[in-house]
FITI-216168 format. One line per field, with one value per residue (C-alpha): x negated, y negated, z negated; residue in one letter; residue number from 1. Coordinates in Angstrom, 2 decimals. Layout:
px (X, ...) $
py (Y, ...) $
pz (Z, ...) $
r (A, ...) $
k (NUM, ...) $
END
This chain:
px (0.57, -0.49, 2.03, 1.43, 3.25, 7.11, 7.58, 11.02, 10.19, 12.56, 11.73, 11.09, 12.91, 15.88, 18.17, 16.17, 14.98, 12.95, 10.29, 6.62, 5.56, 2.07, 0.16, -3.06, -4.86, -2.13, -0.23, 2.67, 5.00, 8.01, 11.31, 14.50, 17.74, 19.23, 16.31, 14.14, 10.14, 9.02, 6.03, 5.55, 2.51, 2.16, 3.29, 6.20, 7.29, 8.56, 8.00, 11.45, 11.86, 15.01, 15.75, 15.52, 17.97, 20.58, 22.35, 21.53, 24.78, 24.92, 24.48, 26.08, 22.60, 20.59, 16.40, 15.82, 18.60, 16.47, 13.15, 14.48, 15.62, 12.02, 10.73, 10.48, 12.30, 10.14, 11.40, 10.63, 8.56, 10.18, 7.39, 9.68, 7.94, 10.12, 7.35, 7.38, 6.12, 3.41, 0.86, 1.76, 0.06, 2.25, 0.10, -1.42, -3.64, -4.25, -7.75, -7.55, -7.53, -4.61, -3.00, -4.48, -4.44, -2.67, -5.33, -8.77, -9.96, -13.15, -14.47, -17.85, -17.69, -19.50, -16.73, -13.76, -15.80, -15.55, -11.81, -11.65, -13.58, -12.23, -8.88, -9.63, -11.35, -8.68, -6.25, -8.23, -8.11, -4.20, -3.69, -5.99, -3.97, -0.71, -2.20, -1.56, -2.62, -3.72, -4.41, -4.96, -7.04, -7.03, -9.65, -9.72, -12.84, -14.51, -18.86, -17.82, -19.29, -16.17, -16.01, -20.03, -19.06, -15.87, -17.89, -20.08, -17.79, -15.86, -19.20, -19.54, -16.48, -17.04, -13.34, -12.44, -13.31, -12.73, -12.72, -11.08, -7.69, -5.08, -6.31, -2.91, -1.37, -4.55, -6.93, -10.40, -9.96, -8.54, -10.12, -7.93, -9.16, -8.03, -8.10, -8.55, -6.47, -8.14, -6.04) $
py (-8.46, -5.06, -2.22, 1.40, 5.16, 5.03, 1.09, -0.15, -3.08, -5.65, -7.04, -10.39, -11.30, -8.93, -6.58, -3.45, -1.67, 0.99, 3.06, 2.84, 6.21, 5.68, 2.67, 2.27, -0.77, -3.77, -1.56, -0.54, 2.31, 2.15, 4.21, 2.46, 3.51, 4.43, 6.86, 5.28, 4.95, 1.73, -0.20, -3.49, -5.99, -6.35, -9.81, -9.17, -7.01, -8.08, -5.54, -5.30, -4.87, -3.64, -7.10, -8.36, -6.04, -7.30, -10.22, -13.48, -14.06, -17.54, -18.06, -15.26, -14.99, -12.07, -13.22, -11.34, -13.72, -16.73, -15.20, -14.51, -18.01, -19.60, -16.76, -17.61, -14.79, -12.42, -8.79, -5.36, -3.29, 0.15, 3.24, 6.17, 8.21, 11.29, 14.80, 14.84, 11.46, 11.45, 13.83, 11.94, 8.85, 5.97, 4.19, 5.45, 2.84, 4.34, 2.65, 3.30, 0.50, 0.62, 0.18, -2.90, -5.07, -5.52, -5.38, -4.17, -4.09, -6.79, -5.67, -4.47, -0.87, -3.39, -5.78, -2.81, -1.32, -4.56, -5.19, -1.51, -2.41, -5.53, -3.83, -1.42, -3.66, -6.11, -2.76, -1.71, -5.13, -5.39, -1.77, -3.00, -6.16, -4.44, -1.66, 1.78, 4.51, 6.19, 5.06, 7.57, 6.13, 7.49, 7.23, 10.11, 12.15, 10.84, 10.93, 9.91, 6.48, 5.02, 7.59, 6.90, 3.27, 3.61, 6.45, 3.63, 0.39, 2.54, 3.27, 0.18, -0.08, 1.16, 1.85, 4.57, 7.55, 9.07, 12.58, 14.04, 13.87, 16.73, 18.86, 21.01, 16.98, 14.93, 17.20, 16.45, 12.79, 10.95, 10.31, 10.04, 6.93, 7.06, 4.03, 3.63, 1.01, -0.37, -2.57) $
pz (-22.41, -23.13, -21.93, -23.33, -21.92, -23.22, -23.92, -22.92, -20.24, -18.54, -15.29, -15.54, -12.16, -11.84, -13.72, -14.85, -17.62, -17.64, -19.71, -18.86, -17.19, -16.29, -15.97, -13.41, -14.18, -13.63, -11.55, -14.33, -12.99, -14.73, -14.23, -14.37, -16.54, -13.26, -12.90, -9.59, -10.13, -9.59, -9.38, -10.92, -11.44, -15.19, -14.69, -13.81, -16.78, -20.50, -23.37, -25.19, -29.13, -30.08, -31.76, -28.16, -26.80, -29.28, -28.57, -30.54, -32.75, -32.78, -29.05, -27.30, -25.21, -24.90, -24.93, -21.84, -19.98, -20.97, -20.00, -16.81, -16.34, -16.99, -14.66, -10.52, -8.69, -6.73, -4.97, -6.82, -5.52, -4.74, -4.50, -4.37, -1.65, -0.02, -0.65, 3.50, 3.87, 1.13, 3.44, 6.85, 8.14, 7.66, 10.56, 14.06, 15.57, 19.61, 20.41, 23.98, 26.15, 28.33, 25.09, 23.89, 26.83, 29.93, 31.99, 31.59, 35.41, 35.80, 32.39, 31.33, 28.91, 26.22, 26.21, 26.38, 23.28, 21.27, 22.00, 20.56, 17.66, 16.81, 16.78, 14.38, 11.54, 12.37, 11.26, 8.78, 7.05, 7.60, 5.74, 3.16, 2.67, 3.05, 0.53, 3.36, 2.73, 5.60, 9.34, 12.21, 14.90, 18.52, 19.71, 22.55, 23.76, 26.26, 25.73, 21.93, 21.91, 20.54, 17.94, 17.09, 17.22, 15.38, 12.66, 11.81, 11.40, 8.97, 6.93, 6.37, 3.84, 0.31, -0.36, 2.56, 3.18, 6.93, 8.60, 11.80, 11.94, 12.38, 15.25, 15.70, 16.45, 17.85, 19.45, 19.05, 19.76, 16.58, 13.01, 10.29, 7.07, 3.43, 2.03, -2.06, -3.18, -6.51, -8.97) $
r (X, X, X, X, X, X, X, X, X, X, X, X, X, X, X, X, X, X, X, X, X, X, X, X, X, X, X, X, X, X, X, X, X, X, X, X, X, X, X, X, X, X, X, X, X, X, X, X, X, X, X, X, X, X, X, X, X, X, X, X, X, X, X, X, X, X, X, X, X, X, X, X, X, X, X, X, X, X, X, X, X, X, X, X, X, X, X, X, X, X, X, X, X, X, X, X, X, X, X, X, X, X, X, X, X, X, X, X, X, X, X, X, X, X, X, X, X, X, X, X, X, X, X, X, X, X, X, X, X, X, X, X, X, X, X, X, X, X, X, X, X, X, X, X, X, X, X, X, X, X, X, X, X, X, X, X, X, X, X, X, X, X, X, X, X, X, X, X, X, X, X, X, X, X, X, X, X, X, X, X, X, X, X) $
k (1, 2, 3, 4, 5, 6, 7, 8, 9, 10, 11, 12, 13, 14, 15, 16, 17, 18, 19, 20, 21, 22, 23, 24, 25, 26, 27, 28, 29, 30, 31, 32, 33, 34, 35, 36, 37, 38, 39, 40, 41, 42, 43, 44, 45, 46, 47, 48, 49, 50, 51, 52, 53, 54, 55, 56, 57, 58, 59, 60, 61, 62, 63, 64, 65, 66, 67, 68, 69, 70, 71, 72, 73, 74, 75, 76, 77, 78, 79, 80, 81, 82, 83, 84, 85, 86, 87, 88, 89, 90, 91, 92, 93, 94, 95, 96, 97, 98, 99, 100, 101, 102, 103, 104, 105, 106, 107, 108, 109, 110, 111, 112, 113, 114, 115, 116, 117, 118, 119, 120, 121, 122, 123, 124, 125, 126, 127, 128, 129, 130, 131, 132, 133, 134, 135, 136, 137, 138, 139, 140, 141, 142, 143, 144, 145, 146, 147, 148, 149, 150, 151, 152, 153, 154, 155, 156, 157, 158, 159, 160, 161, 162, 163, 164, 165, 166, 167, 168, 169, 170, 171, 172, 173, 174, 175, 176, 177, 178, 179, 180, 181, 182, 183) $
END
């Protein structure tokens, strides 16, 4: 279905109605009569016509109530982000080993350097997948060769985009990755 700025919408799985604000792709942001912004898959929205608001004389049953019925339920997604919170990293990621494993003593730099890697691209996948914003790694700063290593894993993606993280709160020894979320 094909949603445009200012169409009244029903969610298919709960109680709102909204207007379309802005629409990115699928991503539909919609804001409800009770005035929250919300984002919604455009599967999970109904366009409503003003005959569909109106209740069906006959039955005593609005449409909406039986679209909802043939609908399975899912949880709306709420994206009303406080002005502090939209500049600060919702995820900090300390790479430094102590912090990963229990122990470390009996191992080789090479195989401390790949538990460090392997945590971060494991990270980096589960913001992806969890579509976060922002990660902050720590990575301290030591000779830098878990920086160099860490510089060129995240080269490797096409959707982030990485630089050195807050100085006033990290020091020299964290790197901050903005990940673009497409669709």
């Amino acid at each position: 279905m094909k949603f445009e700025v200012n169409d009244r919408v029903e969610v298919l799985d709960d109680a709102l109605k909204g207007k379309v604000i802005n629409i990115d792709g699928e991503t539909i942001y919609v804001e409800t009569s009770e005035g929250f912004l919300m984002e919604f898959h455009a599967s999970e929205l109904v366009k409503i016509e003003e005959e569909q608001s109106r209740m069906i004389a006959s039955e005593n049953i609005s449409i909406s109530d039986i679209i909802k019925e043939k609908q399975p339920t899912k949880r709306a997604k709420s994206v009303k982000v406080k002005p502090k919170e939209r500049n600060a990293p919702p995820m900090e990621v300390d790479l430094h080993i102590e912090k990963l494993v229990n122990s470390y003593r009996g191992m080789s730099n090479f195989d401390i350097l790949n538990i460090q890697l392997e945590t971060a691209k494991r990270q980096i996948n589960f913001a992806i997948s969890k579509r976060i914003p922002k990660i902050v790694f720590i990575h301290g700063v030591g000779e830098g060769v878990l920086k160099a290593e860490l510089d060129y894993l995240l080269g490797r993606y096409d959707n982030l985009k990485f630089y050195d993280a807050n100085f006033q709160k990290y020091g020299l020894g964290a790197t901050e990755v903005y990940i673009y979320q497409n669709s």
